[in-house]
MMTF fields as JSON, N, C-alpha, C and O atoms, coordinates in Angstrom:
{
  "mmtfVersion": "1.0.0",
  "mmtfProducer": "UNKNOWN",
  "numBonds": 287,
  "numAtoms": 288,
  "numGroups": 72,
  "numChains": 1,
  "numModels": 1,
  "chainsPerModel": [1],
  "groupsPerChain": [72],
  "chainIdList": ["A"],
  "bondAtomList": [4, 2, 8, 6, 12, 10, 16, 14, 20, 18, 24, 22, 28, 26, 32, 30, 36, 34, 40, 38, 44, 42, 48, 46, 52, 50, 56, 54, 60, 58, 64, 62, 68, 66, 72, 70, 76, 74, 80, 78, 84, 82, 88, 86, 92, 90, 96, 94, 100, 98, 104, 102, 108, 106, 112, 110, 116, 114, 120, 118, 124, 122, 128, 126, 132, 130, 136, 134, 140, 138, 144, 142, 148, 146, 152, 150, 156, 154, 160, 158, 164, 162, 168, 166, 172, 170, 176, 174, 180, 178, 184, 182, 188, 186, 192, 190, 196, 194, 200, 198, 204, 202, 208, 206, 212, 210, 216, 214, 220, 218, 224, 222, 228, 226, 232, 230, 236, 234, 240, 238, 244, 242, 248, 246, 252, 250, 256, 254, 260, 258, 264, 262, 268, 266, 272, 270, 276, 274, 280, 278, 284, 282],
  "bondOrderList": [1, 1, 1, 1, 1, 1, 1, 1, 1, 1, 1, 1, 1, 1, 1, 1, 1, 1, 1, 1, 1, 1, 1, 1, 1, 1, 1, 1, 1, 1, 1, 1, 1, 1, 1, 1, 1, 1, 1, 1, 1, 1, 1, 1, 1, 1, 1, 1, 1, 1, 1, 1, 1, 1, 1, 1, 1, 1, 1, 1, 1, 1, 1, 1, 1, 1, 1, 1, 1, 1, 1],
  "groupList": [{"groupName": "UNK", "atomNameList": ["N", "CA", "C", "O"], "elementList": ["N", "C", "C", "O"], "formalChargeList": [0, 0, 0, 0], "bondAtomList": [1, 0, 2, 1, 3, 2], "bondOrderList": [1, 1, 2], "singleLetterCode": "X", "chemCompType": "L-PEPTIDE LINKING"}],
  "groupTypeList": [0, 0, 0, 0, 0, 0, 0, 0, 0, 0, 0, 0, 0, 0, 0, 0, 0, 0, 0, 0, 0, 0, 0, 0, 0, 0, 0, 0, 0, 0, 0, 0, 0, 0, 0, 0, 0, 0, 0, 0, 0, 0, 0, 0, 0, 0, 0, 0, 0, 0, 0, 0, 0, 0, 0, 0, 0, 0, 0, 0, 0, 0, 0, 0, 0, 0, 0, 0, 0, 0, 0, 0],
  "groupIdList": [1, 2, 3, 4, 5, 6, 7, 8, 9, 10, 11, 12, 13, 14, 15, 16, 17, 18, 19, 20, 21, 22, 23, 24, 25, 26, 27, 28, 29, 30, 31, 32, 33, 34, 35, 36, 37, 38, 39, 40, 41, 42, 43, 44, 45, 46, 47, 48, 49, 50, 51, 52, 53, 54, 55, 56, 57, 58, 59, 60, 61, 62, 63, 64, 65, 66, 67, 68, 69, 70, 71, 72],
  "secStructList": [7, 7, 7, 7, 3, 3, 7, 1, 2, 2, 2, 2, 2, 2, 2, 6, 7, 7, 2, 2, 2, 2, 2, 2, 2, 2, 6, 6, 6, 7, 1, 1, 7, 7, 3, 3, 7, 1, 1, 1, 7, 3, 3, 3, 3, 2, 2, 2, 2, 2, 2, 2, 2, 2, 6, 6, 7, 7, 1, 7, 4, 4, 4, 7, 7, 7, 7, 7, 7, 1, 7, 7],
  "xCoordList": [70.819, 70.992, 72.209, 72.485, 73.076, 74.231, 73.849, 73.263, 74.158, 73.939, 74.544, 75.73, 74.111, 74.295, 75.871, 75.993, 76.604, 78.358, 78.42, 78.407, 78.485, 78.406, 80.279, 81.096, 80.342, 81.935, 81.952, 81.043, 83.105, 83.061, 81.951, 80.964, 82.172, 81.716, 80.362, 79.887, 79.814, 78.455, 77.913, 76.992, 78.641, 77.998, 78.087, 77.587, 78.935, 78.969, 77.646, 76.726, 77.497, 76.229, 74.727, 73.672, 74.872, 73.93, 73.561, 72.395, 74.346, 74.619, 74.52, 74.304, 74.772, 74.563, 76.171, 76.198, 77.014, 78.276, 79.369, 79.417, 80.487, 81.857, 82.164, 81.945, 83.045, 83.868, 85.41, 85.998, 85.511, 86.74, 86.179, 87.047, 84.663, 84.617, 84.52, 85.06, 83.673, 84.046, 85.781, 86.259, 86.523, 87.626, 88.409, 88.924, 88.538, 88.443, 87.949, 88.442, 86.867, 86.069, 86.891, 87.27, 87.284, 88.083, 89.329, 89.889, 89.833, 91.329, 91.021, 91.891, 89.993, 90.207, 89.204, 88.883, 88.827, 88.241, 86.836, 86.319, 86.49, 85.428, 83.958, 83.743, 83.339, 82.16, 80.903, 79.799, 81.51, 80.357, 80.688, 81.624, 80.749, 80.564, 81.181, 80.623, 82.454, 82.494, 83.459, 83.718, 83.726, 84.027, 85.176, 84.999, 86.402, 87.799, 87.493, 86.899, 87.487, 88.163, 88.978, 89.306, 90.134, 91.204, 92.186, 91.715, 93.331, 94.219, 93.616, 93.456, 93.433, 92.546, 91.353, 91.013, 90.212, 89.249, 88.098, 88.099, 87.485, 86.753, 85.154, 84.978, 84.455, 83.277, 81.785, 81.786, 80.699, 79.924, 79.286, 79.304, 77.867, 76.915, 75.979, 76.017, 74.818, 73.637, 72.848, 72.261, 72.985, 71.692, 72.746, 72.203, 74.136, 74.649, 74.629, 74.328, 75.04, 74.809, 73.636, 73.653, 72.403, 70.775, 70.904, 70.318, 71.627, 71.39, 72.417, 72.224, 73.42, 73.735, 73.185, 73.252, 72.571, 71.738, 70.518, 70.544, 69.938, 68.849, 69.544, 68.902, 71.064, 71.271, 71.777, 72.966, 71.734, 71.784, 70.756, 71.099, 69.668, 68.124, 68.458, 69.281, 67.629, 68.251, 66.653, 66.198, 66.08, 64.551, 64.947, 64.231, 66.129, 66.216, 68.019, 68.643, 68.495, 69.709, 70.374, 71.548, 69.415, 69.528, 70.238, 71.261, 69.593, 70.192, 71.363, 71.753, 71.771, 72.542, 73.914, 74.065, 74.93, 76.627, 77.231, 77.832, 77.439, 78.712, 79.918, 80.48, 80.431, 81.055, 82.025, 81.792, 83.43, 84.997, 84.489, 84.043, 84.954, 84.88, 85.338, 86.141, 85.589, 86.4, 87.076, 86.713, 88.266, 89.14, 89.397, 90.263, 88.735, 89.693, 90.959, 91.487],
  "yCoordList": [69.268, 70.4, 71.207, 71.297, 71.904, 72.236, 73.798, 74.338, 74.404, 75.926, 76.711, 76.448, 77.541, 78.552, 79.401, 79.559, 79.7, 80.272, 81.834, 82.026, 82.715, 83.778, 83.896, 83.244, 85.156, 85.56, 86.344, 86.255, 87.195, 88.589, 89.438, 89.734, 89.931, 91.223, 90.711, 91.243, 90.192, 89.275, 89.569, 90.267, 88.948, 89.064, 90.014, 90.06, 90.974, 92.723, 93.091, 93.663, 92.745, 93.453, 92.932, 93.402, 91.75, 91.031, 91.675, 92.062, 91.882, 92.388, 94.246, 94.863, 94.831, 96.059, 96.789, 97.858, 96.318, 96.619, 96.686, 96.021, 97.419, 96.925, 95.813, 95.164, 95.478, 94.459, 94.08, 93.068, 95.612, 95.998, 95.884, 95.875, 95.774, 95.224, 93.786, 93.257, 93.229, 91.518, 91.278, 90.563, 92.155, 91.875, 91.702, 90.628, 92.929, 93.551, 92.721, 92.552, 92.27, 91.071, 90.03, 89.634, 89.435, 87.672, 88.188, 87.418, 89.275, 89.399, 89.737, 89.683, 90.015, 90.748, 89.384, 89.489, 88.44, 87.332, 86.682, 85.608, 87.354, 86.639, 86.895, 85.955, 87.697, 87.911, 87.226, 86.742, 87.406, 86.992, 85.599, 85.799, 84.432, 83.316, 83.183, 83.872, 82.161, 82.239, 80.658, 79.826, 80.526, 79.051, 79.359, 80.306, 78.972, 78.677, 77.984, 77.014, 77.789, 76.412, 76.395, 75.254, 77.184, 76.747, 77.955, 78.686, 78.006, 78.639, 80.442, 81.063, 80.82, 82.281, 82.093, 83.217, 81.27, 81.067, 81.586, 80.624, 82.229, 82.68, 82.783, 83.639, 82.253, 82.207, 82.055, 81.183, 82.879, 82.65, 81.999, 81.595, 81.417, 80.972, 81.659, 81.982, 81.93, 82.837, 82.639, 83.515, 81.639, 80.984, 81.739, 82.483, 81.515, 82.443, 83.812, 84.497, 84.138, 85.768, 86.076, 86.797, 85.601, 85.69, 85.528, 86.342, 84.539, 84.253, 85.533, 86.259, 85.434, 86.561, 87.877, 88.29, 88.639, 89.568, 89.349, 90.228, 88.614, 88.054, 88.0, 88.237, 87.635, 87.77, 89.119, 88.862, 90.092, 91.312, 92.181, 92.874, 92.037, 92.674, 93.356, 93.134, 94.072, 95.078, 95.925, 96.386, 95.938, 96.913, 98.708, 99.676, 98.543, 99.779, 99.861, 99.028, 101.229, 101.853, 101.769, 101.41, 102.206, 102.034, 101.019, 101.062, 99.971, 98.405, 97.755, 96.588, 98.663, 97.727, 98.632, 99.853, 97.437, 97.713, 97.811, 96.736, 98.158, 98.096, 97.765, 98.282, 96.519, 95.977, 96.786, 97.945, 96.219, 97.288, 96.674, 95.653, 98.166, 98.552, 97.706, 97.323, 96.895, 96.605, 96.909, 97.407, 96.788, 97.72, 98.944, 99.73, 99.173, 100.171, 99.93, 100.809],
  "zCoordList": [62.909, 62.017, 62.458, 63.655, 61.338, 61.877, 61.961, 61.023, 62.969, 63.285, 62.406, 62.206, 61.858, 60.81, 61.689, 62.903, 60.901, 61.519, 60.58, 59.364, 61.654, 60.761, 61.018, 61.668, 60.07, 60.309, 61.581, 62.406, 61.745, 62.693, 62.123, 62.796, 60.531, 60.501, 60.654, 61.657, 60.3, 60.019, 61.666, 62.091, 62.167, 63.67, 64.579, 65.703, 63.872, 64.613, 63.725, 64.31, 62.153, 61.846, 62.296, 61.868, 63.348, 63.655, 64.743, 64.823, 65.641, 67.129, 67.32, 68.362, 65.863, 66.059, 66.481, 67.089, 66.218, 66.269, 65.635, 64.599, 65.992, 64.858, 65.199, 66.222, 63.663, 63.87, 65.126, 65.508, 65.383, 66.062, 67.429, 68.301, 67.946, 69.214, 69.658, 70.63, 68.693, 68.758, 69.108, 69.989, 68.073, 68.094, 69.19, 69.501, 69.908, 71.297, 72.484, 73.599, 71.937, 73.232, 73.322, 74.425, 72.148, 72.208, 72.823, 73.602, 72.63, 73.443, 74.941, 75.81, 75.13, 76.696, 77.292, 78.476, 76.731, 77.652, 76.883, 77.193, 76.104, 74.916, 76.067, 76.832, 76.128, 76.701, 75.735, 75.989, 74.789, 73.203, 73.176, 73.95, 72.984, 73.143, 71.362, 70.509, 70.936, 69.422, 68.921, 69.79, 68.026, 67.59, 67.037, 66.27, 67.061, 66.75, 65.533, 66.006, 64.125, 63.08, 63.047, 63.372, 62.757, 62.359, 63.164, 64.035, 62.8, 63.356, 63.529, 64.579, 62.4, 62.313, 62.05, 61.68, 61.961, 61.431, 62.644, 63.411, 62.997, 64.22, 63.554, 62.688, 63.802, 63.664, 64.732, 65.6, 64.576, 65.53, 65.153, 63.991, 66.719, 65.924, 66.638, 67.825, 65.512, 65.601, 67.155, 67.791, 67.412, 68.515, 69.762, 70.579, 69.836, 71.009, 71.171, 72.149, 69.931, 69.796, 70.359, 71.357, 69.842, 70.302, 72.04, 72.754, 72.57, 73.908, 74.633, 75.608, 73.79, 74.604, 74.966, 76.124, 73.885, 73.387, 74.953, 75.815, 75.05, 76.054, 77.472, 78.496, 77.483, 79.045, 79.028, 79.212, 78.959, 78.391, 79.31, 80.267, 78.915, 79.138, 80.653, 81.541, 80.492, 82.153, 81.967, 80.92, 83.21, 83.775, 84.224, 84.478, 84.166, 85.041, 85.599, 86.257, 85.018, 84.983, 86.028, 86.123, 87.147, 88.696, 89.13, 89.814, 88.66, 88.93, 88.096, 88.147, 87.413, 86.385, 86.899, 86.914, 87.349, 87.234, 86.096, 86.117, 85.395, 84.262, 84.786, 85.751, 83.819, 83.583, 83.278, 82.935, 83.371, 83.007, 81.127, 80.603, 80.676, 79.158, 78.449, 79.3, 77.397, 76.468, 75.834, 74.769, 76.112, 75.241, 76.057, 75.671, 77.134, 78.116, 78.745, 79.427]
}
């Protein structure tokens, strides 16, 4: 079965975000996981977004480093 390919905006509205941070992510190193077609063609797929979303999860503030910003 072929995995469902959302666009950018699609997957900022999936993820709870702008489009201008996906954007932001693929230039500074792609933290979000996403698929090249064609020369401009950038597309996700749902099942990474989801996994990413999941390696994500954090118990407690205390413990969690932040990462340098995107787009800082």
């Amino acid at each position: 079965m072929t995995p469902k390919l959302l666009t950018t905006k699609e997957a900022a509205n999936h993820l709870g975000v702008s489009a201008a941070y996906l954007e932001r992510d693929r230039w500074a190193g792609a933290r979000v996981p996403f698929v090249r077609l064609g020369k401009r063609a950038i597309r996700y797929r749902q099942e990474d977004l989801d996994n990413f979303v999941t390696s994500r999860i954090h118990h407690s503030t205390s413990s969690y480093q932040m990462p340098h910003a995107v787009g800082a």
